[in-house]
C-alpha positions in Angstrom: -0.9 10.7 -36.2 -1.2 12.5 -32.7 1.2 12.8 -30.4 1.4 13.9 -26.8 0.6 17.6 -26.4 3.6 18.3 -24.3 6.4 16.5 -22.9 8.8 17.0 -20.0 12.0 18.2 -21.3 15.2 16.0 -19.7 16.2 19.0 -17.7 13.2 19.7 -16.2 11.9 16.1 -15.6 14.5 15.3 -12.9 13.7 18.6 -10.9 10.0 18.2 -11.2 9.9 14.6 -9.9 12.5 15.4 -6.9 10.2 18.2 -5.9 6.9 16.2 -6.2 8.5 13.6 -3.8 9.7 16.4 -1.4 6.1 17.5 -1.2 4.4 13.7 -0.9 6.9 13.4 2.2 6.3 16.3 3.9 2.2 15.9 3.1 3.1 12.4 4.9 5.0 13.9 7.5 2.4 16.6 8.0 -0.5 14.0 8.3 1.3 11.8 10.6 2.4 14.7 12.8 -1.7 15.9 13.0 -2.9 12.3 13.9 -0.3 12.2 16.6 -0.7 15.3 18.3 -4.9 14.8 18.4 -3.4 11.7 19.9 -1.5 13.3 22.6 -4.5 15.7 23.2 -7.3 13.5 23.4 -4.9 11.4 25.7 -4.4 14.4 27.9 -7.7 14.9 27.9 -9.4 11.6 28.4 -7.4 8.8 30.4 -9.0 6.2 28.4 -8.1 7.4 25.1 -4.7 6.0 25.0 -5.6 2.2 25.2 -5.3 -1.1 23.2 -8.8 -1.1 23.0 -9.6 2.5 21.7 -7.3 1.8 18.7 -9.0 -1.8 18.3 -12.3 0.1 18.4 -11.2 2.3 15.7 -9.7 0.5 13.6 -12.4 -1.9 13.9 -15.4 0.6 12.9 -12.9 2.7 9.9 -13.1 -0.1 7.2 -16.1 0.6 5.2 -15.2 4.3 5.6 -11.6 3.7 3.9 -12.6 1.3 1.1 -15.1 4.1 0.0 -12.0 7.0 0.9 -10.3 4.6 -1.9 -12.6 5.1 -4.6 -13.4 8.6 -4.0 -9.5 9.6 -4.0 -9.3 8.3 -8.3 -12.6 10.2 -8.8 -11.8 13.6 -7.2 -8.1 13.1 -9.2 -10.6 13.0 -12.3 -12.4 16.3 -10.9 -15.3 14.4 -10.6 -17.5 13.7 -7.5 -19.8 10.8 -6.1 -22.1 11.8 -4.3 -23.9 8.6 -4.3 -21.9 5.8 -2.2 -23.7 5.9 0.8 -26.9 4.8 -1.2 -25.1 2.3 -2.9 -23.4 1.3 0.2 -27.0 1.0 1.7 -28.6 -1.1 -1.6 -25.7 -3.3 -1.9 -26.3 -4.7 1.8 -29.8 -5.0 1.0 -29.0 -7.5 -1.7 -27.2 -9.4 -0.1 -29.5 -10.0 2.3 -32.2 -10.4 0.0 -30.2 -13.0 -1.5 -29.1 -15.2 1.5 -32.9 -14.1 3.1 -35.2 -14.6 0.5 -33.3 -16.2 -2.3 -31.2 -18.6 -0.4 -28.2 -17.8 -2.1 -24.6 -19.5 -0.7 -23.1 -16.7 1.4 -20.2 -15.8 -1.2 -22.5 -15.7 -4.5 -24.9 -13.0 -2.0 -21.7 -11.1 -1.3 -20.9 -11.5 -4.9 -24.2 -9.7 -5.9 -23.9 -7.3 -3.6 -20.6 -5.9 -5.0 -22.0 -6.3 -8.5 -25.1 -4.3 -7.9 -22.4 -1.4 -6.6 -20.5 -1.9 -9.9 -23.3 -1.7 -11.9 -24.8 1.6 -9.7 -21.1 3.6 -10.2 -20.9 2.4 -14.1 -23.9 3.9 -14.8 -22.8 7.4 -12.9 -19.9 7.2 -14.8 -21.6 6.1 -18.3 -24.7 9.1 -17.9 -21.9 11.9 -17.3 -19.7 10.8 -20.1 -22.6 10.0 -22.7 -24.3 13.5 -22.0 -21.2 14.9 -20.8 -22.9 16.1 -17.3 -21.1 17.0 -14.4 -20.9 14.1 -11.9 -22.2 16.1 -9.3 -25.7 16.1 -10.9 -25.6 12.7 -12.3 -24.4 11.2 -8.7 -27.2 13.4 -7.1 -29.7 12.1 -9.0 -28.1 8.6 -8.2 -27.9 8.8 -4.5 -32.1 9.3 -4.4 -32.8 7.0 -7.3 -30.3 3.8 -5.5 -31.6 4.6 -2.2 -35.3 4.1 -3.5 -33.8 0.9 -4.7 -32.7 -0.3 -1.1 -36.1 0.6 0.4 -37.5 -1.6 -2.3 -35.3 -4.5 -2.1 -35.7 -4.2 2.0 -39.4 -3.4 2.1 -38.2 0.0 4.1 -37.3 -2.7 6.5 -34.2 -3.6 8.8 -32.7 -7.6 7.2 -31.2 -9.2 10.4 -29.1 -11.6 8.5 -27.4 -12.9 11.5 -23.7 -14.3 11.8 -24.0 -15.2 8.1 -21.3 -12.9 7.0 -20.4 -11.8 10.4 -16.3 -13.6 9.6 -16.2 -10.2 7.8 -16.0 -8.6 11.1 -15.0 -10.9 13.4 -11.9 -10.7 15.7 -8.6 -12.0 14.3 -5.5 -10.8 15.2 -5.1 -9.3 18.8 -9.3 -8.4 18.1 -8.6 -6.7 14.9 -11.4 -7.7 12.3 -10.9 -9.1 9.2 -12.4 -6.2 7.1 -9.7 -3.8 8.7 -7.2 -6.1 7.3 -8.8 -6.3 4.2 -9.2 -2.3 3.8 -5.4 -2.1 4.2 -4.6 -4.3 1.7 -7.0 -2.5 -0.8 -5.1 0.8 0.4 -2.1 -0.2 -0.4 -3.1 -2.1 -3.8 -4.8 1.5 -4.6 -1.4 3.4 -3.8 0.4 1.1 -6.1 -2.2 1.2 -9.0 -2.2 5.3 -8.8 1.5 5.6 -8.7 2.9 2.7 -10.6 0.3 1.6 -13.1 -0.6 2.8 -16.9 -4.1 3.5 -15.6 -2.8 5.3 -12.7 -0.7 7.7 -14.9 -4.2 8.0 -17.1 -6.4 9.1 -14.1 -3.9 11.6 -13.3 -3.0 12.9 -17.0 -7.2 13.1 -17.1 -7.7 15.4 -13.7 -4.4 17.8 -14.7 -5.7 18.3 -18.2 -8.0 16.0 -20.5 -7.6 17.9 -23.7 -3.9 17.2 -23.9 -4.6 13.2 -23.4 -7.0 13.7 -26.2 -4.2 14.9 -28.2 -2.1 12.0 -26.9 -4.3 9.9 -28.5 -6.0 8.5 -25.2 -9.9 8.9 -24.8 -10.8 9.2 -21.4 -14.3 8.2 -21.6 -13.9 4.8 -20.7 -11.0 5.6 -18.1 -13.6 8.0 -16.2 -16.3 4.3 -16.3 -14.2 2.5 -15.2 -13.3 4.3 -12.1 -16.6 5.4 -11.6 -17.6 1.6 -11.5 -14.4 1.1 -8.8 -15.7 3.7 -6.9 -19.4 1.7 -6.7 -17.3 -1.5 -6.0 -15.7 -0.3 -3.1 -19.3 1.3 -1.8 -20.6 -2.0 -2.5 -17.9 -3.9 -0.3 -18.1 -1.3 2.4 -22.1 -2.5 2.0 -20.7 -6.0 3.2 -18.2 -4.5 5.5 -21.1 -3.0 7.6 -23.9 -5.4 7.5 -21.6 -8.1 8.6 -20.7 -5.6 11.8 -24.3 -5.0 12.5 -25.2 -8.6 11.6 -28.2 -6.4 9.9 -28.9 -4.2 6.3 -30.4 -1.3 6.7 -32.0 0.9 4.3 -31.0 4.3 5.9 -27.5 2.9 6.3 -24.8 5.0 5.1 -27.0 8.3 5.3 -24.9 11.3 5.0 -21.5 9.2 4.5 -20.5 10.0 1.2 -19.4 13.6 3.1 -17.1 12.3 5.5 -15.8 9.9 2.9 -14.9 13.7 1.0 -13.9 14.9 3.8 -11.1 12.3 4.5 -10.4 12.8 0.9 -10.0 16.1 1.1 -8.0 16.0 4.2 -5.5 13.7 2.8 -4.7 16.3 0.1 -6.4 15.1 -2.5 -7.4 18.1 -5.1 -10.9 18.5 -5.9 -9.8 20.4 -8.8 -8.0 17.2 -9.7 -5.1 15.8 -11.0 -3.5 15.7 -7.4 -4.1 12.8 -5.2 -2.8 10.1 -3.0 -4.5 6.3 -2.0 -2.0 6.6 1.7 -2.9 10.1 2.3 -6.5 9.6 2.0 -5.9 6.6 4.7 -4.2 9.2 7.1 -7.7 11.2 6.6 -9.6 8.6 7.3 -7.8 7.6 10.7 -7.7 11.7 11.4 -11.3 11.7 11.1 -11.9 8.3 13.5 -9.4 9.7 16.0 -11.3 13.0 16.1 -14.9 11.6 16.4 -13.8 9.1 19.4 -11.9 12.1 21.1 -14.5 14.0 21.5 -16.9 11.4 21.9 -14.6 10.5 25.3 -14.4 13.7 26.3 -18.3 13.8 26.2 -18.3 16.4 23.4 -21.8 17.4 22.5 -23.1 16.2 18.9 -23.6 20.2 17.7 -20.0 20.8 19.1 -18.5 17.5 17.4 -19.8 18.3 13.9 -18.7 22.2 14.6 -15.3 21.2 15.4 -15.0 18.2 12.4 -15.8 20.6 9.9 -13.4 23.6 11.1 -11.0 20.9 10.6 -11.7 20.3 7.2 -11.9 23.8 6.7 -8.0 24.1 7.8 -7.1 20.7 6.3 -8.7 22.6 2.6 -6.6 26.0 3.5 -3.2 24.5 4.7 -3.3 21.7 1.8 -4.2 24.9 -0.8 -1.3 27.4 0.4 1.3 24.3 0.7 0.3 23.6 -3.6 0.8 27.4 -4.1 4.2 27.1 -2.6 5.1 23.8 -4.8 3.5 25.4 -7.9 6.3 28.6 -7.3 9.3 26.5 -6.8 8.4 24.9 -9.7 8.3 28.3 -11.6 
């Protein structure tokens, strides 16, 4: 009979959680303080930044971006990667509209076989790397050209205007804040609560901080890493939904290039992409950092060369500051 490879002592367990939740507050505190000063500069900067309907914008434009942030956060806390979401993003659209287009589906069983064809997409990144034990990197690579063939197919490489048909999605409803906002919120906080309070949550940890010991546990982690591979193509197949029912269109070049700023808000948030580190809120407060940052210096008339320069020297930081702050952790823990 196994048993787990090592357990926390009762002397030690108290001190290690009181200093993990010193350093989740102050990575909050940290966040939070970064969002509101690029506040207070791009409002110094620009007097239209600081208005209702800036912040409506945003919020109206990030939901797609933090449902994918989501499901990237439990992969890179498996050190994995999926490089694939904005293809499935793109495909799940397209069935959709195929189905309310060409098949004359009902509305909700098109949506429904959108998400579906993103569940299927990341359960087979996830099955392929497990199976054949390949790095997701590859696997997801190979993914993002394969799914995105599959959108230009199920599009005929063209633009599906599918109208107001799903346009409630995005809609205005409370003081012009859409529906999907609210929606991406909720799954936030449902994903917080999973990672830090759940069975599974503790799994997806135990398997990004050091597989081998769950082994010994007695847990295999094959199915765990599927599974939320297959989450991860859920939540690109609902941020398919999320944007085709703002555009009122699916398109197959949708979602180009996305699955790096859904890292990078990742990655801001403090999520290890060595794994076994992660959190669902702090990945929210990289998503918003990113939004902030792309409408500041879209007001202050930033050129597109400068914008992307800037973004990723903050990413850059947002990697060095979140690294030093671990080595600090990891010595007080020593």
């Amino acid at each position: 009979m196994t048993t787990p490879a090592t357990l926390p002592s009762s002397a030690t367990a108290p001190t290690s959680a009181a200093a993990s939740l010193r350093g989740q507050l102050g990575t909050y505190i940290g966040l939070a303080v970064v969002l509101i000063g690029m506040v207070a500069l791009f409002s110094s900067l620009s007097e239209y930044f600081l208005t209702v309907e800036t912040f409506v914008t945003i919020a109206n434009e990030i939901p797609a971006l933090a449902v994918m942030a989501v499901g990237m956060t439990f992969v890179l806390i498996i050190a994995g990667i999926d490089l694939s979401v904005g293809s499935v993003l793109a495909l799940s659209a397209a069935v959709a509209a195929a189905a309310i287009l060409q098949w004359k589906l009902p509305v909700a069983l098109a949506a429904t076989l959108g998400m579906a064809s993103g569940l299927l997409c990341g359960a087979v990144t996830g099955a392929v790397s497990v199976a054949w034990r390949l790095p997701s990197f590859i696997v997801s690579l190979g993914m993002l050209e394969a799914v995105r063939g599959g959108a230009y197919l199920v599009t005929d490489s063209r633009t599906q205007y599918v109208g107001d048909a799903i346009a409630g999605l995005a809609a205005p409803w409370i003081g012009g804040i859409s529906a999907a906002f609210v929606l991406a919120l909720a799954i936030v906080i449902v994903g917080q609560v999973v990672l830090s309070r759940t069975v599974f949550g503790r799994y997806v940890v135990g398997i990004g901080t050091n597989e081998e010991a769950m082994r010994l546990a007695g847990i295999d982690p094959r199915p765990i890493r599927i599974i939320v591979f297959a989450l991860t193509g859920l939540m690109a197949g609902l941020a398919g939904l999320m944007q085709a029912a703002r555009l009122e269109a699916a398109d197959p070049n949708a979602g180009v290039g996305i699955e790096l700023q859904v890292i990078a808000a990742v990655v801001i948030g403090g999520t290890s992409l060595m794994g076994g580190r992660g959190s669902v809120v702090n990945t929210f407060f990289g998503v918003l950092i990113i939004a902030v940052l792309e409408a500041g210096l879209a007001q202050v008339g930033a050129s597109e060369p400068s914008k992307r320069i800037i973004t990723g020297a903050v990413i850059v930081a947002a990697v060095i500051i979140d690294t030093l702050r671990q080595r600090r952790a990891d010595r007080r823990l020593a």
